[in-house]
N, CA, C and O atoms as a MOPAC input file, in Angstrom:
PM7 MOZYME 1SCF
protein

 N    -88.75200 1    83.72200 1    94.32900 1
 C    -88.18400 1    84.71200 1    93.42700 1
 C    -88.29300 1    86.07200 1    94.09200 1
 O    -89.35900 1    86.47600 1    94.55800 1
 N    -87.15000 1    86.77600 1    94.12400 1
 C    -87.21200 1    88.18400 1    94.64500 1
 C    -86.91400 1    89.22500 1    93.28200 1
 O    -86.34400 1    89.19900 1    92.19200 1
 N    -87.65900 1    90.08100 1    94.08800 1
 C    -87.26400 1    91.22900 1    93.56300 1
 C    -87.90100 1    91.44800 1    91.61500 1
 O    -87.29200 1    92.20800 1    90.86300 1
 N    -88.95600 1    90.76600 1    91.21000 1
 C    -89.74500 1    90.45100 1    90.32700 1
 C    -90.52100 1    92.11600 1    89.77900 1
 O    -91.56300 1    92.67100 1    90.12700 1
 N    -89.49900 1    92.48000 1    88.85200 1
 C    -90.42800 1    93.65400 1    88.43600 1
 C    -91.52100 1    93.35800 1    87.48000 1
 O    -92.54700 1    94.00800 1    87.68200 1
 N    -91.53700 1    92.74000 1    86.73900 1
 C    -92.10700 1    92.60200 1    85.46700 1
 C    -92.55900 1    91.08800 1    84.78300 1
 O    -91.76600 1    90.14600 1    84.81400 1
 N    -93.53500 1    90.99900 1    84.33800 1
 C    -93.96400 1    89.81900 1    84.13600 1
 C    -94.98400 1    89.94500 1    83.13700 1
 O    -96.09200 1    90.42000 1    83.38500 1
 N    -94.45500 1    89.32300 1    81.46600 1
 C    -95.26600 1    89.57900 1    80.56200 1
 C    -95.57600 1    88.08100 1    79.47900 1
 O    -94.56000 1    87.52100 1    79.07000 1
 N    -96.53000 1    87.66800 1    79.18500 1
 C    -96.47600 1    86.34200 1    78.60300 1
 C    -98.04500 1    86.29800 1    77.24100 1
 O    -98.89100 1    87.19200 1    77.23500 1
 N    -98.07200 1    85.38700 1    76.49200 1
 C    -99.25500 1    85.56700 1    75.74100 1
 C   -100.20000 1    83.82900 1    77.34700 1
 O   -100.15000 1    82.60500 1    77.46800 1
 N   -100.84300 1    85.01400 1    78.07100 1
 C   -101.85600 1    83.83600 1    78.74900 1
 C   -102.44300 1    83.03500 1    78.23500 1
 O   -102.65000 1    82.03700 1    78.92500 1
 N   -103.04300 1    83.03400 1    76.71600 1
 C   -104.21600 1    82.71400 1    76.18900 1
 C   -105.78200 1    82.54000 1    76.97800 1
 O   -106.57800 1    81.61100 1    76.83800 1
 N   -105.95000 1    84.12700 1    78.09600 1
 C   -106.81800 1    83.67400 1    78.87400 1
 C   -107.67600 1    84.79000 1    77.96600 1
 O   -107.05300 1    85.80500 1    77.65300 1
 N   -108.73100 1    84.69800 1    77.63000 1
 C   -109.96900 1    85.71200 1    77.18800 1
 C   -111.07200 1    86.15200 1    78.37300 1
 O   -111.94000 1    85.40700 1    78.82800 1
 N   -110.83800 1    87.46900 1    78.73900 1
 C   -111.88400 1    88.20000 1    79.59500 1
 C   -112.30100 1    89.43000 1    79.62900 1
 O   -111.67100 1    90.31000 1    79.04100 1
 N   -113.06500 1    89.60600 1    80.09800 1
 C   -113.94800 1    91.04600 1    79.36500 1
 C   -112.62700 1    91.70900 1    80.43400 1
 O   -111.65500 1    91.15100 1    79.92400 1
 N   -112.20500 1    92.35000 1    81.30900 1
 C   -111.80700 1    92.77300 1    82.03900 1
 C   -110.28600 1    93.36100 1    80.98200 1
 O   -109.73000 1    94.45700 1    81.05600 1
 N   -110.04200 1    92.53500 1    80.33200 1
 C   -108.92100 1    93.31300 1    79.47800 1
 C   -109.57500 1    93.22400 1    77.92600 1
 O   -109.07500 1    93.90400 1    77.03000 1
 N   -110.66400 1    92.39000 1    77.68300 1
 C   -110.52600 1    92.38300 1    76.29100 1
 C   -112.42800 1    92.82500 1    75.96100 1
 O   -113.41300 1    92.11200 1    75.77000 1
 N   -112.23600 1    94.26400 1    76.02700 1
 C   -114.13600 1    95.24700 1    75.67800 1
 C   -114.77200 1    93.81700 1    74.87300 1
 O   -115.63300 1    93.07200 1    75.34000 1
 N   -114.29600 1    93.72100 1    73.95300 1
 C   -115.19200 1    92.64200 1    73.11500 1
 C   -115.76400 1    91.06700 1    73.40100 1
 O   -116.67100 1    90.45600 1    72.83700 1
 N   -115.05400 1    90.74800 1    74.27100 1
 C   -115.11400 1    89.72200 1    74.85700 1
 C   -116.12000 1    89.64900 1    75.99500 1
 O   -115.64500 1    89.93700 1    77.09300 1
 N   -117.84500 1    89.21400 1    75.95700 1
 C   -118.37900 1    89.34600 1    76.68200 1
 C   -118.34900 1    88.91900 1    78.42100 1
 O   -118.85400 1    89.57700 1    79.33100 1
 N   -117.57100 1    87.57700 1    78.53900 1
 C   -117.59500 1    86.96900 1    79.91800 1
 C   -116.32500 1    87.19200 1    80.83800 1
 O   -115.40500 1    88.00000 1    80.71200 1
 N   -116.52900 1    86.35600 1    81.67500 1
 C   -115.15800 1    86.86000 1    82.71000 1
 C   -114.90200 1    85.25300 1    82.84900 1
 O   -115.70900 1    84.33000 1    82.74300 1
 N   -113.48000 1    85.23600 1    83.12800 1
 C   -112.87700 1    83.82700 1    83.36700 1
 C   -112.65400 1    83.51200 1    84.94100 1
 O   -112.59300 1    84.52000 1    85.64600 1
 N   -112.51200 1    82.14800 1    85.65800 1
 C   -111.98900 1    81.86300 1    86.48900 1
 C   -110.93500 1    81.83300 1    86.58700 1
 O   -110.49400 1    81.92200 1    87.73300 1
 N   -109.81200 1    81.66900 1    85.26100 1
 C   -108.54700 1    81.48800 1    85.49700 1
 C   -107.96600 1    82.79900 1    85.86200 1
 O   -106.86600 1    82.83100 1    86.41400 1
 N   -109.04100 1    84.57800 1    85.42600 1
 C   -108.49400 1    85.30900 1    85.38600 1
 C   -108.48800 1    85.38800 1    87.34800 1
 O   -107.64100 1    86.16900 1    87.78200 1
 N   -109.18100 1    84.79400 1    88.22200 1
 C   -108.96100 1    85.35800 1    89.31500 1
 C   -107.60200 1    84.65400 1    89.77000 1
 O   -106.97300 1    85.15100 1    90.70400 1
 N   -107.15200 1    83.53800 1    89.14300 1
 C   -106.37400 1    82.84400 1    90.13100 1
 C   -104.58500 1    83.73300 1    89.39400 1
 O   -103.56600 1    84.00800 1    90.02600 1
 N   -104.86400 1    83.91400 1    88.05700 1
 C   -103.66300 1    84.83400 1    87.19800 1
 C   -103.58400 1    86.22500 1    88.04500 1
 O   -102.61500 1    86.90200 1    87.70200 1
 N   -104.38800 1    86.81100 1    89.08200 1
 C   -104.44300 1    87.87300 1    89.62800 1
 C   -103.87300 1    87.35500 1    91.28900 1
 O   -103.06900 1    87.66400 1    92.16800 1
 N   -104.74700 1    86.53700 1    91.01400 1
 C   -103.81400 1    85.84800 1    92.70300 1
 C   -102.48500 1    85.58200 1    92.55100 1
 O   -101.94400 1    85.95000 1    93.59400 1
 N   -101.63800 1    85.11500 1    91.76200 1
 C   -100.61600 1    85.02400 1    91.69600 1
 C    -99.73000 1    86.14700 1    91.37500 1
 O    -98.56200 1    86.30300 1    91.73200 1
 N   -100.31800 1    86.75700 1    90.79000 1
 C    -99.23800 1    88.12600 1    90.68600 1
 C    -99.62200 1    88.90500 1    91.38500 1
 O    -99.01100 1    89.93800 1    91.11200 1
 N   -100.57600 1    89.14500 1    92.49500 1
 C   -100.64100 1    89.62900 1    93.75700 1
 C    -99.46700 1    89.57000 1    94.91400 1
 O    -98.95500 1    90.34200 1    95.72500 1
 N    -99.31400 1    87.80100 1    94.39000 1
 C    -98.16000 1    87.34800 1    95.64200 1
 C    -96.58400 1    87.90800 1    95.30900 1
 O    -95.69500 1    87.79700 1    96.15400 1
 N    -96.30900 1    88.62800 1    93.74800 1
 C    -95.03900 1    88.73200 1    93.60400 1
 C    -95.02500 1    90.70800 1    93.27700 1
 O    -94.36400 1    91.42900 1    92.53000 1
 N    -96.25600 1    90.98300 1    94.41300 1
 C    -96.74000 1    92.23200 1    94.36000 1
 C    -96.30100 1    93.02800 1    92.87000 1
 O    -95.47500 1    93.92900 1    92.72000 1
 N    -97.14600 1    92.36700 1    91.86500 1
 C    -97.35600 1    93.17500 1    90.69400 1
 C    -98.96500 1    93.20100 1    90.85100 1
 O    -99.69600 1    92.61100 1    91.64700 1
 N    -99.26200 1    94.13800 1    89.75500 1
 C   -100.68500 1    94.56700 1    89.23600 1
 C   -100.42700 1    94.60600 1    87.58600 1
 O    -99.38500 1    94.86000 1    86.98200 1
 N   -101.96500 1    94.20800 1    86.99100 1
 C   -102.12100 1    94.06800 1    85.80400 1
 C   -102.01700 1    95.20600 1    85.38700 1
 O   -102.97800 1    95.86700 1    85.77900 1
 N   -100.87200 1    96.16600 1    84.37800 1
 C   -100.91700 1    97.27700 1    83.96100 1
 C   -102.22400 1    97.44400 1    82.51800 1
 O   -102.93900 1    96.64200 1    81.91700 1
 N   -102.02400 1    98.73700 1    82.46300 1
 C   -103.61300 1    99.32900 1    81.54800 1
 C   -102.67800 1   100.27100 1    80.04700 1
 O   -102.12500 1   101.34700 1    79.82300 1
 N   -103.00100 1    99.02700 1    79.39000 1
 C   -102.35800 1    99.44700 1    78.05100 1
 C   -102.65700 1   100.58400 1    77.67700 1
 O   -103.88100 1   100.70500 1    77.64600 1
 N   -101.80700 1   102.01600 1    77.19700 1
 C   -101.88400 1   103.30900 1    76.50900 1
 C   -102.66700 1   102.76600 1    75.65500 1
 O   -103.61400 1   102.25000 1    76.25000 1
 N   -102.73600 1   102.61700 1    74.40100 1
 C   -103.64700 1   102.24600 1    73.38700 1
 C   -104.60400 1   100.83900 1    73.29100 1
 O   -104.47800 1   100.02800 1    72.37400 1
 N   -105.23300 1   100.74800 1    74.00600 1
 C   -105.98200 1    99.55700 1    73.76800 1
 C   -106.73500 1    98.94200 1    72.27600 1
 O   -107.92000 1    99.00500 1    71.94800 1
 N   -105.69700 1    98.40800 1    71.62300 1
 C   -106.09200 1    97.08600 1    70.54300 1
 C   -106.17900 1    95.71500 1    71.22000 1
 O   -106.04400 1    95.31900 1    72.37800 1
 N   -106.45000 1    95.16700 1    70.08000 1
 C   -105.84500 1    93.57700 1    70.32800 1
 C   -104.64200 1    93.50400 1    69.94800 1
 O   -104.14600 1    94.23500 1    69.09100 1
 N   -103.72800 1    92.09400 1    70.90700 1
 C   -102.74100 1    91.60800 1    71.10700 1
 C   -102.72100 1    90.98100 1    70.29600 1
 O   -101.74900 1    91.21100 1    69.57700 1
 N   -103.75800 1    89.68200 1    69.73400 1
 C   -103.45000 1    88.99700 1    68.73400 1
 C   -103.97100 1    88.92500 1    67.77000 1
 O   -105.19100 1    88.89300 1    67.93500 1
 N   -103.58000 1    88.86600 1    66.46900 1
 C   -104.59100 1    89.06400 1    65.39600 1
 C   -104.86600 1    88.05800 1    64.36900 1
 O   -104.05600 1    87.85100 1    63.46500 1
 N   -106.19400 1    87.29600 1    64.48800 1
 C   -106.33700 1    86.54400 1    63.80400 1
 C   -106.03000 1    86.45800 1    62.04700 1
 O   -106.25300 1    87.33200 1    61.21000 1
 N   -105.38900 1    84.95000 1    61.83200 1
 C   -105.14900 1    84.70800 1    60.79900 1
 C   -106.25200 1    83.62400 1    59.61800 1
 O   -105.90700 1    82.93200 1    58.66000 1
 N   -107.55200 1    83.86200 1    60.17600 1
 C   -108.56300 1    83.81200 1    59.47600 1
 C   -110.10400 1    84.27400 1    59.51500 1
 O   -110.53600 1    84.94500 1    60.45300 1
 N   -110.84100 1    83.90100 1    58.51400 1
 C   -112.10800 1    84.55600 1    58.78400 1
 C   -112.72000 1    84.03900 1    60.20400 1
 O   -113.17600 1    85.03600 1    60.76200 1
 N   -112.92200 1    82.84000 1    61.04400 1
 C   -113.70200 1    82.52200 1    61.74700 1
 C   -112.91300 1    82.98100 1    63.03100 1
 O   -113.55200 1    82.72500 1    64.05100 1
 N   -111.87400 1    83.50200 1    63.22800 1
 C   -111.80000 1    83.74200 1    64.54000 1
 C   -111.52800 1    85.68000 1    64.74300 1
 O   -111.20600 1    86.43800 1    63.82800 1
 N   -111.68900 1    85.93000 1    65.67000 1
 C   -111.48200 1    87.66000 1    65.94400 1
 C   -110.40500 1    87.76100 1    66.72300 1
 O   -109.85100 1    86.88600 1    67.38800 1
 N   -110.05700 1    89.29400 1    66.54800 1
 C   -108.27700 1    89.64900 1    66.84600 1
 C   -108.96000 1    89.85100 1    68.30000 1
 O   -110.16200 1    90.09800 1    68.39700 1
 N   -108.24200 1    89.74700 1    69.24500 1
 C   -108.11500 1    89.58000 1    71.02800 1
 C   -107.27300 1    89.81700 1    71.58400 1
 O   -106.12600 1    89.77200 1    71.13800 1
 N   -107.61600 1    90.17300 1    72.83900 1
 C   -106.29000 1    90.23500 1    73.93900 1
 C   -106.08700 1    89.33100 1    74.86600 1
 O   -106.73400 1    89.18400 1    75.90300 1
 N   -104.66600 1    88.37600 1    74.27800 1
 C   -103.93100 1    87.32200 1    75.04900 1
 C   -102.95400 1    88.18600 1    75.72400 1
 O   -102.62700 1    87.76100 1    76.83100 1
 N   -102.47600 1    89.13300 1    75.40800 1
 C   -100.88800 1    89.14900 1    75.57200 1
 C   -101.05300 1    89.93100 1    76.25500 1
 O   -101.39600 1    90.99300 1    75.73500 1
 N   -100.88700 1    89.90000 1    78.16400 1
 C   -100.97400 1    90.93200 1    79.51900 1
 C    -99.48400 1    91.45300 1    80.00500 1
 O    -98.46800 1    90.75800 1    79.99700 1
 N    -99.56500 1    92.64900 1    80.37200 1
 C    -97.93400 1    92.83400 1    81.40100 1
 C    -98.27100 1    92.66400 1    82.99400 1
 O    -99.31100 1    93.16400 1    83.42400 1
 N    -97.69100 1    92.19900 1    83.56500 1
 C    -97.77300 1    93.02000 1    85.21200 1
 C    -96.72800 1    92.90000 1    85.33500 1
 O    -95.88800 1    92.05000 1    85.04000 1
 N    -96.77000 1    94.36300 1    86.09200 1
 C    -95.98900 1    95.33000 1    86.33600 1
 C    -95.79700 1    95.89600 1    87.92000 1
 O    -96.77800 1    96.34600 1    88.51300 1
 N    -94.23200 1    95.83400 1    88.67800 1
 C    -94.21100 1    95.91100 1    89.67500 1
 C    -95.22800 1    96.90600 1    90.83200 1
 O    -95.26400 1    98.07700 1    90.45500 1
 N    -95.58400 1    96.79300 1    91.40600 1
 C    -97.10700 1    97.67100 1    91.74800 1
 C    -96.72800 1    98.59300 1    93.16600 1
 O    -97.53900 1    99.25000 1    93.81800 1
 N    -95.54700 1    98.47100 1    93.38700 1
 C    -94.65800 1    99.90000 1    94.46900 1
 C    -94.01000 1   100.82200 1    93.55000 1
 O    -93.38300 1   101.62400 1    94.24300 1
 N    -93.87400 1   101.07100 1    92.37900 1
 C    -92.87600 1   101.77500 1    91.24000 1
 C    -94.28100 1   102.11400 1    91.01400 1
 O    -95.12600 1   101.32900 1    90.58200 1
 N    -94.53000 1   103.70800 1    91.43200 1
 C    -95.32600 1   104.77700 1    90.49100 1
 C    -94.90700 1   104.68000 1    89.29800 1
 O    -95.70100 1   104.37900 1    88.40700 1
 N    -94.06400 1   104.82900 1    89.12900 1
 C    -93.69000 1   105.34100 1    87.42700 1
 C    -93.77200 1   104.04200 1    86.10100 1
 O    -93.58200 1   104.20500 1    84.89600 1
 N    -94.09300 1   102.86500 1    86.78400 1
 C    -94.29300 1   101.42600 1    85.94500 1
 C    -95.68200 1   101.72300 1    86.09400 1
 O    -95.91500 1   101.29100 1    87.22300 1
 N    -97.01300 1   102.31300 1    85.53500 1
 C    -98.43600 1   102.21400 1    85.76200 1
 C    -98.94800 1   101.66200 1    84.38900 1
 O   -100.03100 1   101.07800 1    84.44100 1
 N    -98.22200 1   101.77300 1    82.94800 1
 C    -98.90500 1   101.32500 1    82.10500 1
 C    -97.69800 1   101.28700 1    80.78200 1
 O    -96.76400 1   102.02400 1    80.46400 1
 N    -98.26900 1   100.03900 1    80.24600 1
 C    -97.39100 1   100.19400 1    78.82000 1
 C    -97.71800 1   100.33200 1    77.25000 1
 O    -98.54500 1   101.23700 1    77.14200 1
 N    -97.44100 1    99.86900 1    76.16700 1
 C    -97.86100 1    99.86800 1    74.81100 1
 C    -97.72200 1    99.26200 1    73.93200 1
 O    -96.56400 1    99.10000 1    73.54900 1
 N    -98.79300 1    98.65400 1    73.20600 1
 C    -98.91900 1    97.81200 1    72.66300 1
 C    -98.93700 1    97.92100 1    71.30600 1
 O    -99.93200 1    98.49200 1    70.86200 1
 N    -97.83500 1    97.40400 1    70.22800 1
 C    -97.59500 1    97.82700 1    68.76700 1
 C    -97.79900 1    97.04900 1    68.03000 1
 O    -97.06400 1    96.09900 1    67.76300 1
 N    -99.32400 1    97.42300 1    67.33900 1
 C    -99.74300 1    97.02000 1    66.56800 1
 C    -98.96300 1    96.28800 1    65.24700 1
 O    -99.06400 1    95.18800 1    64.70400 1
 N    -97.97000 1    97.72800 1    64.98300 1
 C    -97.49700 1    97.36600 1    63.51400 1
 C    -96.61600 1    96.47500 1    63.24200 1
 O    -96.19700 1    95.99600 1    62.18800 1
 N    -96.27900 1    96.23600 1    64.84800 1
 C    -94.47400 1    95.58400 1    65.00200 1
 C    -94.84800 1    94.39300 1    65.07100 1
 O    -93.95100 1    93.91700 1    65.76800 1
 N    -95.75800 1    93.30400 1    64.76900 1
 C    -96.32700 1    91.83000 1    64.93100 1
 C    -95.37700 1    90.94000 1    63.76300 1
 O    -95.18500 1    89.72800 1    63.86500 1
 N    -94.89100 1    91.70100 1    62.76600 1
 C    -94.09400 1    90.49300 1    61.61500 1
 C    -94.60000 1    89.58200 1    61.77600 1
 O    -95.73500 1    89.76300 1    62.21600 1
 N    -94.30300 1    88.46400 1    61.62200 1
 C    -94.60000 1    86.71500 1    61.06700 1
 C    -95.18800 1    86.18800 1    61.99900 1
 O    -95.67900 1    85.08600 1    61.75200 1
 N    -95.32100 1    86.61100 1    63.04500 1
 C    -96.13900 1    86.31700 1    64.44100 1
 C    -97.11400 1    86.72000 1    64.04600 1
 O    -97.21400 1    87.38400 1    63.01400 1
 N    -98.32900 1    86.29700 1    65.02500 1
 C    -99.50300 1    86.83500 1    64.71200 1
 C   -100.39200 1    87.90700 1    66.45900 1
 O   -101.42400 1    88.37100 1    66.94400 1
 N    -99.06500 1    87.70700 1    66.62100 1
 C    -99.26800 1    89.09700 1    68.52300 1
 C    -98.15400 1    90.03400 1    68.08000 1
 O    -97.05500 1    89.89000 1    67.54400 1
 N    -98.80600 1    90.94200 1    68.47400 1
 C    -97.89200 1    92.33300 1    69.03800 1
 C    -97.24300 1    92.49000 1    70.12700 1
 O    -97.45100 1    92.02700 1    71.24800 1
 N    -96.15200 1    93.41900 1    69.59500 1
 C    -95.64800 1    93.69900 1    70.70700 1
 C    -95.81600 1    94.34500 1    71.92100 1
 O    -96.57700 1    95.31200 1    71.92800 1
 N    -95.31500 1    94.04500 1    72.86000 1
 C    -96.07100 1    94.80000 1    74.09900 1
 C    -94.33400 1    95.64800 1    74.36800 1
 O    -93.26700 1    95.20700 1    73.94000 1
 N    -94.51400 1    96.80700 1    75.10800 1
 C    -93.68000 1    97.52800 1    75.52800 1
 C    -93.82100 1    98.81100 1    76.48500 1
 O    -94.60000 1    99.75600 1    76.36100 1
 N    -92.46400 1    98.48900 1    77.86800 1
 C    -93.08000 1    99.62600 1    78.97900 1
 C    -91.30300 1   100.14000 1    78.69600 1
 O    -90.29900 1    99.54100 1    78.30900 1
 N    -91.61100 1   101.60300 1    79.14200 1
 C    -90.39500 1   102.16800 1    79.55500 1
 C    -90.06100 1   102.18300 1    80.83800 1
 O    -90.94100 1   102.42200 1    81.66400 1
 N    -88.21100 1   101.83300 1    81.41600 1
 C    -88.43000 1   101.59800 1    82.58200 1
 C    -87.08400 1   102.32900 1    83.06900 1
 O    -85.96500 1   101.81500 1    83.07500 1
 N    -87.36600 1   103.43000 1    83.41400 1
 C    -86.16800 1   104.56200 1    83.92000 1
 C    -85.54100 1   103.97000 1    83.81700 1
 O    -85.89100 1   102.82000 1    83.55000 1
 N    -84.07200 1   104.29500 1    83.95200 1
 C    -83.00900 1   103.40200 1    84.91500 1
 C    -81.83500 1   104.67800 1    84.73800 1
 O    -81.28800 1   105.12600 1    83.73000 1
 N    -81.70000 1   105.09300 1    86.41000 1
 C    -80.84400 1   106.16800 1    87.13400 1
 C    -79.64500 1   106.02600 1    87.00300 1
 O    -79.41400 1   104.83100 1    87.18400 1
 N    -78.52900 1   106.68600 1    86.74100 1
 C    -77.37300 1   106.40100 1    86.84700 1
 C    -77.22500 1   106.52200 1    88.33800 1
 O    -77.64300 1   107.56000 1    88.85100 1
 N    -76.57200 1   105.40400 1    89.26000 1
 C    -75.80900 1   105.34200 1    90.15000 1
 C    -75.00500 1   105.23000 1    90.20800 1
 O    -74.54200 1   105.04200 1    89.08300 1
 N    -73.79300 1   105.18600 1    91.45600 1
 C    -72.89300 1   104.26800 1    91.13200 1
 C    -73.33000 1   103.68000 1    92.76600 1
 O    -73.86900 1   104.17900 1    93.75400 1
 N    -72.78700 1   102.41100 1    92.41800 1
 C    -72.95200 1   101.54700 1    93.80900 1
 C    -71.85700 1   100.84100 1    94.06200 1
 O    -71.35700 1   100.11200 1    93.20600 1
 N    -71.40600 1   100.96800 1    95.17100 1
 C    -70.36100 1   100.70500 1    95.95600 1
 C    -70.21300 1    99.27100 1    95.93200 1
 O    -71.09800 1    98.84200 1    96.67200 1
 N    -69.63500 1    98.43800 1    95.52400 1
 C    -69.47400 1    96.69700 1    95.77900 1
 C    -68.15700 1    96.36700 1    95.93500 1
 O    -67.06900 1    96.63700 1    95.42700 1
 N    -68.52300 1    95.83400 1    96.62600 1
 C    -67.02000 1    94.44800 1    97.29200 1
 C    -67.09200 1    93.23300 1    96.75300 1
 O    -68.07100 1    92.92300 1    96.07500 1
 N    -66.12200 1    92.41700 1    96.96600 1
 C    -66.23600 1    91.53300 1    96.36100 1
 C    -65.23800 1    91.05400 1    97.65500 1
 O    -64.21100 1    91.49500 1    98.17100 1
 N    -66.27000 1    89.73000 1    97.90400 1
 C    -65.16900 1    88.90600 1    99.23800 1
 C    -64.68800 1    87.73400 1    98.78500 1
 O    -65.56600 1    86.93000 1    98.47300 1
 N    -63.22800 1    87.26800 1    98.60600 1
 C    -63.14900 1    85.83900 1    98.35500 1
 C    -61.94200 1    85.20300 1    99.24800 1
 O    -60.93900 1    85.90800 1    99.36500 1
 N    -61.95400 1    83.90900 1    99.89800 1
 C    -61.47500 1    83.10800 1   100.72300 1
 C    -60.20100 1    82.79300 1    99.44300 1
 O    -60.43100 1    82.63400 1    98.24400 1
 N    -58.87500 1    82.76700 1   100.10800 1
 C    -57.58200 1    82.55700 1    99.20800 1
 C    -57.17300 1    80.77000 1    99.65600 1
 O    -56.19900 1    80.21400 1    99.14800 1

């Protein structure tokens, strides 16, 4: 896959490293970092840090499943935001980055054999 800006999913991985409340660190989180190493993203650092998902009973606590990475040569992709209020019938929030986009115009051809 080329050219991979963005990459956002609910992991269901729990680690202190994104989630304060969560005392331990995972193995899966090194190998989820190895891989989006290889499609040179980095784990972006949510503006408001809540939880992603919010439990729908007493025995479990609201957490962070839901990660972005984000292309990691684009200064301007460093972090996004996470909306609490916008979860409706789901029980995760939304995650959301702003992502310029320049007006160009770009020159294309188009080649075809008659």
């Amino acid at each position: 896959m080329n050219n991979v800006l963005i990459i956002t999913e609910y992991f269901n991985i729990r680690d202190n490293k994104w989630d304060a409340s969560f005392p331990h660190h995972s193995n899966y989180t090194d190998s989820l970092k190895e891989i989006a190493d290889s499609f040179n993203l980095k784990l972006s650092t949510p503006v408001n840090k809540v939880p992603t998902r919010y439990a729908d009973n007493i025995w479990d606590s609201n957490s962070v499943f839901d990660l972005m990475f984000l292309c990691s040569i684009l200064e301007e992709l460093n972090n996004h935001f996470i909306l609490p209020d916008l979860w409706g019938p789901s029980d995760h929030a939304f995650l959301s980055v702003y992502i310029i986009i320049e007006e160009r115009f770009i020159q294309e051809k188009k080649l075809a054999i008659i």
